[in-house]
N, CA, C and O of each residue as an XYZ file, in Angstrom:
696
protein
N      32.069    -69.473     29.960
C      31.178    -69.304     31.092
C      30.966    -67.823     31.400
O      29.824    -67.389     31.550
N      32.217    -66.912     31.512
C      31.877    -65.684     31.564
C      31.408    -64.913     30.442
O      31.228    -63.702     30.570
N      31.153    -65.626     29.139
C      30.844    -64.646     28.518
C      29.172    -65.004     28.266
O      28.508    -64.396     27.427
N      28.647    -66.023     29.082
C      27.261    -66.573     28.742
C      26.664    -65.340     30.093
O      25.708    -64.583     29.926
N      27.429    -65.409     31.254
C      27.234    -64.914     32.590
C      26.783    -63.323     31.957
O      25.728    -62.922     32.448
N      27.396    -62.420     30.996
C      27.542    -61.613     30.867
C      26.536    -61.139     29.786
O      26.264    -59.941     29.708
N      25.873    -62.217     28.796
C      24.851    -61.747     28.067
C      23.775    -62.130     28.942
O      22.646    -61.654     28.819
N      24.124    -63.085     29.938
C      22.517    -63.267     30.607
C      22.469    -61.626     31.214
O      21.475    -60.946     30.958
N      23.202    -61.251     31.742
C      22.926    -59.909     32.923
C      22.448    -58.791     31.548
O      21.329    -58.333     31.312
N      23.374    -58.641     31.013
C      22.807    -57.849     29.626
C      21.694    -57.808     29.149
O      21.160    -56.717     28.947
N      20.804    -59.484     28.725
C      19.923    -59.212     28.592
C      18.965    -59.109     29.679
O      17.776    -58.932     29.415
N      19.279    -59.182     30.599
C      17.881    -58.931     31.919
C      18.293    -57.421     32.040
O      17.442    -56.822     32.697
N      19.141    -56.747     31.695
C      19.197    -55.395     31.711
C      18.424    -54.970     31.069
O      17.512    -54.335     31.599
N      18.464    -55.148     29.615
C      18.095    -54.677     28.222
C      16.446    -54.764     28.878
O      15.667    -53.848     29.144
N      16.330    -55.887     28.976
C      14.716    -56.023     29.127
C      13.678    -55.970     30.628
O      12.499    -56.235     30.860
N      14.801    -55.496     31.411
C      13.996    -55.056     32.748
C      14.390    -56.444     33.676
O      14.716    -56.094     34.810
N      14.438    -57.747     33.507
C      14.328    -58.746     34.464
C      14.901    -59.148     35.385
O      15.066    -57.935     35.506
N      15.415    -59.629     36.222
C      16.592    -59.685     37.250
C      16.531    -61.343     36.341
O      15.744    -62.193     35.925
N      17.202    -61.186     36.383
C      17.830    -62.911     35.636
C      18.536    -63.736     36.829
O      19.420    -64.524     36.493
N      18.282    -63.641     37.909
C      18.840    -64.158     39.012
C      17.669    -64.360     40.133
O      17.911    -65.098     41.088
N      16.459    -63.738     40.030
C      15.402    -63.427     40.479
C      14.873    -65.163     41.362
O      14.236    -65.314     42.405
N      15.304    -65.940     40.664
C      14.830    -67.162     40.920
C      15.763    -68.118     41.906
O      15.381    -69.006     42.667
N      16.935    -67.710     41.679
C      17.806    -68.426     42.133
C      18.107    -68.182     43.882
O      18.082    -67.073     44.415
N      18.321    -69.171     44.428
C      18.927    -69.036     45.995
C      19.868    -68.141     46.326
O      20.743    -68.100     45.461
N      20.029    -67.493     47.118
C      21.489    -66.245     47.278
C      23.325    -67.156     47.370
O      23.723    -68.174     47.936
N      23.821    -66.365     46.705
C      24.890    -66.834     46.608
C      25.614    -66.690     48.109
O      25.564    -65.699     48.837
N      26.262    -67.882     48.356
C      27.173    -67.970     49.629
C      28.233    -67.849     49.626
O      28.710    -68.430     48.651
N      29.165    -67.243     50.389
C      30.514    -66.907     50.841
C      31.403    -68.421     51.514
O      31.739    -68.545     52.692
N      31.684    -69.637     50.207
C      32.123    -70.417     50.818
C      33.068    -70.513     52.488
O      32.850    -71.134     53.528
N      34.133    -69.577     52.056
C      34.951    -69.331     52.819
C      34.459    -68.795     54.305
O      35.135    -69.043     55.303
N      33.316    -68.096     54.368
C      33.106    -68.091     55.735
C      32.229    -68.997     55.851
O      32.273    -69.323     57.037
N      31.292    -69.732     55.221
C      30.532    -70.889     55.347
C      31.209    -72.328     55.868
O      30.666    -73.064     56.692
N      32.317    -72.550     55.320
C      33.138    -73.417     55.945
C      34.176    -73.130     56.874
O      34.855    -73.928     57.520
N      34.197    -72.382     56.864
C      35.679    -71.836     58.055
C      35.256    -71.543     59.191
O      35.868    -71.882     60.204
N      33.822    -70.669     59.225
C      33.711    -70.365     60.556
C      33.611    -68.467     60.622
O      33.732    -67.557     59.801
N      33.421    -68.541     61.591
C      32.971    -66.957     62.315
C      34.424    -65.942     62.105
O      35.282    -66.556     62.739
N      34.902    -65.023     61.671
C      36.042    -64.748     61.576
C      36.455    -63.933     62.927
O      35.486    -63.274     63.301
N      37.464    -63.788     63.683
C      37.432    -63.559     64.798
C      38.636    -62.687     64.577
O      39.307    -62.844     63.557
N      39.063    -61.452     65.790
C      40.315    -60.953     65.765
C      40.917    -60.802     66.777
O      41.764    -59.914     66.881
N      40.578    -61.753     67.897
C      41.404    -62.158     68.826
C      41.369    -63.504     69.317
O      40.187    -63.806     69.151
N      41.932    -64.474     69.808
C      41.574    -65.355     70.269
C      41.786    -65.918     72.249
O      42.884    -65.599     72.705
N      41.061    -66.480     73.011
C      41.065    -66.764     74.300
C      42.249    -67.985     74.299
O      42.728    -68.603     73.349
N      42.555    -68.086     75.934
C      43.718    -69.357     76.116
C      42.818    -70.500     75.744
O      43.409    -71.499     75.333
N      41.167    -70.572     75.819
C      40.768    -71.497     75.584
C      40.550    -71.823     74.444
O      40.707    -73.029     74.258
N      40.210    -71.175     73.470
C      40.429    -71.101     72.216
C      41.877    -71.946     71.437
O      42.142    -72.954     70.781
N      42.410    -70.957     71.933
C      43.723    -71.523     71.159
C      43.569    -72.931     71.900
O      43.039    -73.768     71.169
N      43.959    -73.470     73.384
C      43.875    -74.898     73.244
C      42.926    -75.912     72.651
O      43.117    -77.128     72.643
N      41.907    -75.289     72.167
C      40.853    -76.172     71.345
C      41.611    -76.239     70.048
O      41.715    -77.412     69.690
N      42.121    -75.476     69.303
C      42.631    -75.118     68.333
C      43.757    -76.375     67.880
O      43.690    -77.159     66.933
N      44.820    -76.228     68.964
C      45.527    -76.898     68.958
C      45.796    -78.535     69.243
O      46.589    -79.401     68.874
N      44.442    -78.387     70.277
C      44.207    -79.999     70.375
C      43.463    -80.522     69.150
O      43.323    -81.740     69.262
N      42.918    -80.032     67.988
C      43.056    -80.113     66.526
C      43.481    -80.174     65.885
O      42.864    -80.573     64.897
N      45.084    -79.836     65.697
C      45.276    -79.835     64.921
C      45.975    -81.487     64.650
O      46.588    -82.040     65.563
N      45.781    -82.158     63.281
C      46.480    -83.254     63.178
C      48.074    -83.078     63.155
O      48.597    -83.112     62.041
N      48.677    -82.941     63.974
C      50.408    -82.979     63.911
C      51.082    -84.484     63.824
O      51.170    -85.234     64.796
N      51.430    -84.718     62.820
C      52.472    -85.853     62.428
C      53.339    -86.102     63.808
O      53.641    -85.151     64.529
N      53.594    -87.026     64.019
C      54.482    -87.727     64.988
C      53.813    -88.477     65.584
O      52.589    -88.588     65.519
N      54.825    -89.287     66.466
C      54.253    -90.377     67.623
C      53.702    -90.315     68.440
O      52.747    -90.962     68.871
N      54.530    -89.080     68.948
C      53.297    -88.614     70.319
C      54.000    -87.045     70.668
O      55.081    -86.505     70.902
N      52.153    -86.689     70.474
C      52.059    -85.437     70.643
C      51.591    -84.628     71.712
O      50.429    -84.532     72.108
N      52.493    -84.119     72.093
C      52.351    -83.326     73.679
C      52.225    -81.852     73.972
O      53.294    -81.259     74.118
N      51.175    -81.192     74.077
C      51.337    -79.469     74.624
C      51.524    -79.403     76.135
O      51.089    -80.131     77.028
N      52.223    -78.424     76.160
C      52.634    -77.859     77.712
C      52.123    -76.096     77.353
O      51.995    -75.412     76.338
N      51.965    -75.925     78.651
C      52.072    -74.133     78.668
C      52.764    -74.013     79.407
O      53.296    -74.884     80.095
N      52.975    -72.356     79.428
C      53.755    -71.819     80.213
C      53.392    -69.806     80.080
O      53.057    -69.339     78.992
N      53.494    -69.177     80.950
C      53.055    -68.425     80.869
C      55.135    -67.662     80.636
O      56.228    -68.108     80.986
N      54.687    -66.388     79.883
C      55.699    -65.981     79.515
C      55.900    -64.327     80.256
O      55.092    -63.650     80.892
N      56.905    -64.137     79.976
C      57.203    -62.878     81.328
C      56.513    -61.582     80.892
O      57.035    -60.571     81.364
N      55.493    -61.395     80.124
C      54.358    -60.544     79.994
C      53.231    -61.079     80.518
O      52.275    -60.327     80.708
N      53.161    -62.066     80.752
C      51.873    -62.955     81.880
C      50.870    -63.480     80.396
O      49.645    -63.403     80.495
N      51.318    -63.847     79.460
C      50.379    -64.327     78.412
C      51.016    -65.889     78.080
O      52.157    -66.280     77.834
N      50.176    -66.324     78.156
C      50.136    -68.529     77.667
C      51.022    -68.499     76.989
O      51.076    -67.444     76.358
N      52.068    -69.412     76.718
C      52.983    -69.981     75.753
C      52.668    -71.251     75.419
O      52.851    -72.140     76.250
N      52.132    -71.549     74.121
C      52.225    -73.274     74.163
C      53.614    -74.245     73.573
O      54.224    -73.977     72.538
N      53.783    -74.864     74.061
C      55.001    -75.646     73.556
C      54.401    -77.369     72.748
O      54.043    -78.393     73.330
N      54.471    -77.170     71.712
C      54.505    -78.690     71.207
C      55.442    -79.724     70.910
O      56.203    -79.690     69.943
N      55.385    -80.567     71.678
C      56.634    -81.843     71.355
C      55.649    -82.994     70.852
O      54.474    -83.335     70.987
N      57.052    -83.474     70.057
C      56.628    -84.812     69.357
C      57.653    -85.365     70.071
O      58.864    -85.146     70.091
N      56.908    -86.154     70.676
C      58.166    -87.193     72.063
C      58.494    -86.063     72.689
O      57.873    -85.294     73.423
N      60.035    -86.115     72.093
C      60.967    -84.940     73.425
C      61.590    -84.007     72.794
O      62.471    -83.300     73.282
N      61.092    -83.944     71.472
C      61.975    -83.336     70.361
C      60.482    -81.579     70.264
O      59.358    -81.707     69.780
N      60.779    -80.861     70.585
C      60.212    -79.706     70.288
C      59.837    -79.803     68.800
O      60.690    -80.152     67.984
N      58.397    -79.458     68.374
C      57.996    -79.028     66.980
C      57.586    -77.916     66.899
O      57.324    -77.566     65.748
N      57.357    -76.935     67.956
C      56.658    -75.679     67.107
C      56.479    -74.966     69.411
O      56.424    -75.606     70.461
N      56.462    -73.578     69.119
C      56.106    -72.658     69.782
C      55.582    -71.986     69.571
O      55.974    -71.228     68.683
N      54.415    -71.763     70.158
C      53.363    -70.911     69.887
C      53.213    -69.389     70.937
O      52.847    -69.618     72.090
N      53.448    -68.073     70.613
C      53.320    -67.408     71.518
C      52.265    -66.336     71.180
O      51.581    -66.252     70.160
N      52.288    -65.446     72.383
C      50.786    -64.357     72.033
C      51.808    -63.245     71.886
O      52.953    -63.179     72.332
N      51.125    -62.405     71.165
C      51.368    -61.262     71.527
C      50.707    -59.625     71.631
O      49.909    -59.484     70.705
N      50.776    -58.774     72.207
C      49.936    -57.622     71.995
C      50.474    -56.695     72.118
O      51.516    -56.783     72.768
N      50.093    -55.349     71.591
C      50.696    -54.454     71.396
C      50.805    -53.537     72.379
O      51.539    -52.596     72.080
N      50.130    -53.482     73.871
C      49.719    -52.779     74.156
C      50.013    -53.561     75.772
O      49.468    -54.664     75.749
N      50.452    -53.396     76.633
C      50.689    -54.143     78.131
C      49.411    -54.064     78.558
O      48.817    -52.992     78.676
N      48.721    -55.633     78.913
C      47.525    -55.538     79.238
C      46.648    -55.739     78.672
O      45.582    -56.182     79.100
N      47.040    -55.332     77.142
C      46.164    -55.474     75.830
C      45.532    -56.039     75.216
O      46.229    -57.045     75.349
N      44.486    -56.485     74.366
C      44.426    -57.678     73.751
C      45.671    -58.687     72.985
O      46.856    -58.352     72.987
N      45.199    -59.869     72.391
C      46.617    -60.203     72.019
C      46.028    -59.645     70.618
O      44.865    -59.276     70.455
N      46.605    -59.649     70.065
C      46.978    -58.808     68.640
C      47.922    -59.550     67.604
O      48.304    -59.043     66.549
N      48.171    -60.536     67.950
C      48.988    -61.518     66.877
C      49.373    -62.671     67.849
O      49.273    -62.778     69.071
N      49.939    -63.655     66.693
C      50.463    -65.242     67.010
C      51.927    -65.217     66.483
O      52.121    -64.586     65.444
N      53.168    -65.947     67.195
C      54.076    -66.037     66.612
C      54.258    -67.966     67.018
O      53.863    -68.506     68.051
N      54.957    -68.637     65.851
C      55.342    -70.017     66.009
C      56.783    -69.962     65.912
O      57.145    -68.970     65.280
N      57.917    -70.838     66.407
C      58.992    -70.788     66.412
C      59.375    -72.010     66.892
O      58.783    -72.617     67.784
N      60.511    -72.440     66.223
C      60.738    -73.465     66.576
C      62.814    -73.739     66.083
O      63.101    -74.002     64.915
N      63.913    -73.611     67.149
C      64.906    -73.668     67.022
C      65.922    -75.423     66.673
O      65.633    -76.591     66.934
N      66.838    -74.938     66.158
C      67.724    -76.489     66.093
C      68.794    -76.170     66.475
O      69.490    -75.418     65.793
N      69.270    -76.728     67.840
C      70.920    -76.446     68.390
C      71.536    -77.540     67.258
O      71.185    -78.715     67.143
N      72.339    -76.978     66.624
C      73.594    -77.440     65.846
C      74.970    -77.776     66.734
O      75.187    -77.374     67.876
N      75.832    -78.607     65.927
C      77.080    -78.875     66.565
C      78.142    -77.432     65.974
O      79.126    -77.100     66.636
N      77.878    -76.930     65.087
C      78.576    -75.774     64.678
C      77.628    -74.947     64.343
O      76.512    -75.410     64.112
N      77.804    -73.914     64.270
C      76.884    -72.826     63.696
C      76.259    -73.104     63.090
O      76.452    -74.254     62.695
N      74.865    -72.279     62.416
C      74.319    -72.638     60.943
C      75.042    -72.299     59.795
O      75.994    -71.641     60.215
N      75.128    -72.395     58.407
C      75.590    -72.028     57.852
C      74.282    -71.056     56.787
O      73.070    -71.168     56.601
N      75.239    -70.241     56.360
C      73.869    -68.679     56.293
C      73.203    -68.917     54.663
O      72.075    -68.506     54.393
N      74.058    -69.622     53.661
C      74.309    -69.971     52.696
C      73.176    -71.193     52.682
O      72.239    -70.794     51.990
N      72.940    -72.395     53.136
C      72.033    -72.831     53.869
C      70.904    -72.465     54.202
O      70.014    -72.752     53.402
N      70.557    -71.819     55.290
C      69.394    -70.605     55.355
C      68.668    -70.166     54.448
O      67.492    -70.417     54.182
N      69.841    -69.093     53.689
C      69.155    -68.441     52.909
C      68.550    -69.874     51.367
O      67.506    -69.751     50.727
N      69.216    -70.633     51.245
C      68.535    -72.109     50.712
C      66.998    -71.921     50.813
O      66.121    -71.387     50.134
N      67.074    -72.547     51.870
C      65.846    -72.735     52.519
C      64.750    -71.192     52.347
O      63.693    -71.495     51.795
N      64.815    -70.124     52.608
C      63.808    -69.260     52.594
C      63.937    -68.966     51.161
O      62.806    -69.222     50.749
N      64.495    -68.658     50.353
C      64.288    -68.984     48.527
C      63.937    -70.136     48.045
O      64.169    -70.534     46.903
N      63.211    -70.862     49.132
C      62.930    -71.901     48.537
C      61.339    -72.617     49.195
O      60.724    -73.622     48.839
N      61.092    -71.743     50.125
C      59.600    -72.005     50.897
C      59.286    -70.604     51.121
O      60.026    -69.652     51.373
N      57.230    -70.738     50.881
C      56.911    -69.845     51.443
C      56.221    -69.487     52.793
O      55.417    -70.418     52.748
N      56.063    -69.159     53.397
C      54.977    -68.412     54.810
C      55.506    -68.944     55.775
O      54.695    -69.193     56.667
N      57.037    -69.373     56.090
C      58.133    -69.468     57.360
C      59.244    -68.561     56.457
O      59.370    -68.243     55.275
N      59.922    -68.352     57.638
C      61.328    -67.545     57.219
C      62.103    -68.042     58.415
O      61.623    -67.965     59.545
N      63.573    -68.669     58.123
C      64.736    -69.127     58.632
C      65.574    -68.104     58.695
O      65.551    -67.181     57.881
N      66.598    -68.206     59.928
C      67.372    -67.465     60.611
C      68.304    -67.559     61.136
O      67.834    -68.170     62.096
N      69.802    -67.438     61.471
C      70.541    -67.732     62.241
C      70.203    -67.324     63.441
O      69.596    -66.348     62.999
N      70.009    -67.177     65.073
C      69.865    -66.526     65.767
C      71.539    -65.766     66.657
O      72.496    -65.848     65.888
N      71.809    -65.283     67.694
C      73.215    -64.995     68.337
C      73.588    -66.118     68.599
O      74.731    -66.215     68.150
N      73.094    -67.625     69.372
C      73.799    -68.087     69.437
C      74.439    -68.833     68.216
O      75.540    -69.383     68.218
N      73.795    -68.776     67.457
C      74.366    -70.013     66.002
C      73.201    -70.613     65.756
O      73.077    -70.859     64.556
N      71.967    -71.070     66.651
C      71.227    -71.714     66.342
C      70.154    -71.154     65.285
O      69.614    -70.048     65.287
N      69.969    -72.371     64.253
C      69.003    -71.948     63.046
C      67.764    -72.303     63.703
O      67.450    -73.347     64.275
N      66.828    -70.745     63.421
C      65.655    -70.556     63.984
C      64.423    -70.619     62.464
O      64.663    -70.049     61.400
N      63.299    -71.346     62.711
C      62.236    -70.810     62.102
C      60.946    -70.583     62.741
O      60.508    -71.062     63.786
N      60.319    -69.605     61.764
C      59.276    -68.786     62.661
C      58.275    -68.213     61.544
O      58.600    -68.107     60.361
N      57.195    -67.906     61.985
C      55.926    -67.311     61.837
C      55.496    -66.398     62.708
O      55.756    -66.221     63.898
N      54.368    -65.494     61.481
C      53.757    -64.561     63.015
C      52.607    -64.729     61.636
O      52.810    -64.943     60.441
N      51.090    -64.478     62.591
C      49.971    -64.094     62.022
C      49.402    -63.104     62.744
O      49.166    -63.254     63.942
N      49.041    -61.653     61.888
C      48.319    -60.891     62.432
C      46.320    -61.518     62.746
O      45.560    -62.055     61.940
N      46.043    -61.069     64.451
C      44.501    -61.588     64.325
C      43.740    -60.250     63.851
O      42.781    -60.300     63.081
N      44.069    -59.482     64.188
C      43.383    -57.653     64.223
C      42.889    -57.209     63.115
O      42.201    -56.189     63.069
N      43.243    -58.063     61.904
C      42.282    -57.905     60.570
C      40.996    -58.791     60.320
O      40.106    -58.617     59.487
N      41.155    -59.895     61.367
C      40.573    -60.418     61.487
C      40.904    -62.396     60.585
O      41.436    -62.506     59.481
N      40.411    -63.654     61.453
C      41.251    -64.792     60.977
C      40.249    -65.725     61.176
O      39.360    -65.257     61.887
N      39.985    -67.229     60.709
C      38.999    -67.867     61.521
C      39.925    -68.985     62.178
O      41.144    -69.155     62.202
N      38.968    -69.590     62.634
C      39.624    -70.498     63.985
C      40.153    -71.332     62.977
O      41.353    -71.056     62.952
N      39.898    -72.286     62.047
C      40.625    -73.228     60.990
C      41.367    -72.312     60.149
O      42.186    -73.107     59.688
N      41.721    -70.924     59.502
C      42.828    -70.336     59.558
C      44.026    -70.512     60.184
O      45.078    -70.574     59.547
N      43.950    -70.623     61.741
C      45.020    -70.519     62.521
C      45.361    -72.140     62.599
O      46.495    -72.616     62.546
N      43.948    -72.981     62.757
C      44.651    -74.190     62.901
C      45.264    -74.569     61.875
O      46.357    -74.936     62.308
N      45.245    -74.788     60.233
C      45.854    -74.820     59.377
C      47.367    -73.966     59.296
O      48.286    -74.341     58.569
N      47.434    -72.776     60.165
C      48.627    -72.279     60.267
C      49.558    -72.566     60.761
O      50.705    -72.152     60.594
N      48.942    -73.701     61.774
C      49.666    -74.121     62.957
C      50.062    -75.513     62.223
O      51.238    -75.692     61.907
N      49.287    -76.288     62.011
C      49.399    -77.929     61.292
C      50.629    -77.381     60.583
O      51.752    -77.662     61.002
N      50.430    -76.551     59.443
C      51.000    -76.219     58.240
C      52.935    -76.232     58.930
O      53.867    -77.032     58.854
N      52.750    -75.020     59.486
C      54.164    -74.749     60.421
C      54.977    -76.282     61.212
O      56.198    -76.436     61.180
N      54.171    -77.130     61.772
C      54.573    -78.079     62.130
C      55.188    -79.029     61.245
O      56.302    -79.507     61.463
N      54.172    -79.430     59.825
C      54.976    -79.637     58.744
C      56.343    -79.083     58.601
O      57.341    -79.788     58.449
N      56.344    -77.952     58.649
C      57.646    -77.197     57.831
C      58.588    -77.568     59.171
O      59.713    -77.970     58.873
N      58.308    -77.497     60.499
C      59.424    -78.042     61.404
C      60.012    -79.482     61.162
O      61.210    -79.763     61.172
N      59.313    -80.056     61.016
C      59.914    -81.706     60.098
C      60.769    -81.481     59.198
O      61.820    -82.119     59.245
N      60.534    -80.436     58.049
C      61.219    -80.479     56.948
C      62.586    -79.943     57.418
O      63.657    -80.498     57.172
N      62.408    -78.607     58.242
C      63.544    -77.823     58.373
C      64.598    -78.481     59.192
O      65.805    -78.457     58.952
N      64.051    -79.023     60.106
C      64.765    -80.584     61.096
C      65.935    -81.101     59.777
O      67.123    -80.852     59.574
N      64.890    -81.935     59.053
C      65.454    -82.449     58.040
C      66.426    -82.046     56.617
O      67.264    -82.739     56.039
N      65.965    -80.705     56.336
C      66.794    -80.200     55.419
C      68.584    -79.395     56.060
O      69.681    -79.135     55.565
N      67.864    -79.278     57.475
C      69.388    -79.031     57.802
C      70.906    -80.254     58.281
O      72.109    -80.116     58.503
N      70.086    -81.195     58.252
C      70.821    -82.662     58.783
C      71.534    -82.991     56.987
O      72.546    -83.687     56.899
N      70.877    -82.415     55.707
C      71.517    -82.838     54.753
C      72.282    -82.001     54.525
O      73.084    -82.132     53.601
């Protein structure tokens, strides 16, 4: 295919023609289906976002809460069991927000074990696991918006992460 692609352009070189002259303009799937790319997002936003996303479980519940920089926190439970935290953040007091972080902890009956952990992050990509001070094994995400992201970007980031809270639930119980 590329090497037919490459005598066609050649010969519309050779001989003056645009060899494309006829054809419709090529489209940028990725922003054609995704959407407007954005580099910040509103509280309303994100709750549209999130009331999208398909999250596995029985029943799925957001709460907010505003956090002690005065920016939205969303909390997602499946039942009563926490799946994912969503927070803002910005660089700047006052600022725009400037990134997303997801997090989501498991109180253990003993510590985590680090050996464990590190399991788990050699072994998935785009979360990273943690012991935190108290013992509890933490996982988490951050997405920068400031390069710019589209709205099904983040919701896929978010679905995606919720997945991985199921798993991590689960891979630490074995």
């Amino acid at each position: 295919m590329r090497m037919i692609l490459a005598l066609t352009l050649l010969l519309g070189c050779l001989t003056g023609l645009n060899a494309f002259q006829d054809t419709a303009p090529i489209k940028n799937p990725s922003t054609e289906s995704s959407g407007q790319i954005v580099t910040s997002l509103t509280e309303l936003e994100i709750r549209e976002i999130l009331a999208a996303v398909p999250f596995k479980g029985e029943k799925i519940t957001i709460q907010e809460e505003k956090d002690s920089e005065g920016l939205m926190a969303y909390y997602v439970y499946d039942d009563k069991s926490i799946l994912c935290a969503l927070y803002q953040y910005s660089d700047t007091e006052g600022g725009p927000v400037t990134s997303l972080g997801l997090s989501v902890g498991n109180r253990l009956a003993r510590a985590a074990d680090m050996r464990k952990i590190n399991e788990w992050n050699a072994s998935r990509r785009y979360v990273k696991a943690y012991v935190d001070r108290e013992g509890d094994a933490m996982l988490s995400a951050d997405l920068l918006l400031t390069t710019g992201v589209t709205k099904v970007t983040v919701k896929e980031w978010v679905r995606m992460f919720g997945e991985f809270s199921h798993e991590f639930t689960t891979f630490l119980k074995n």
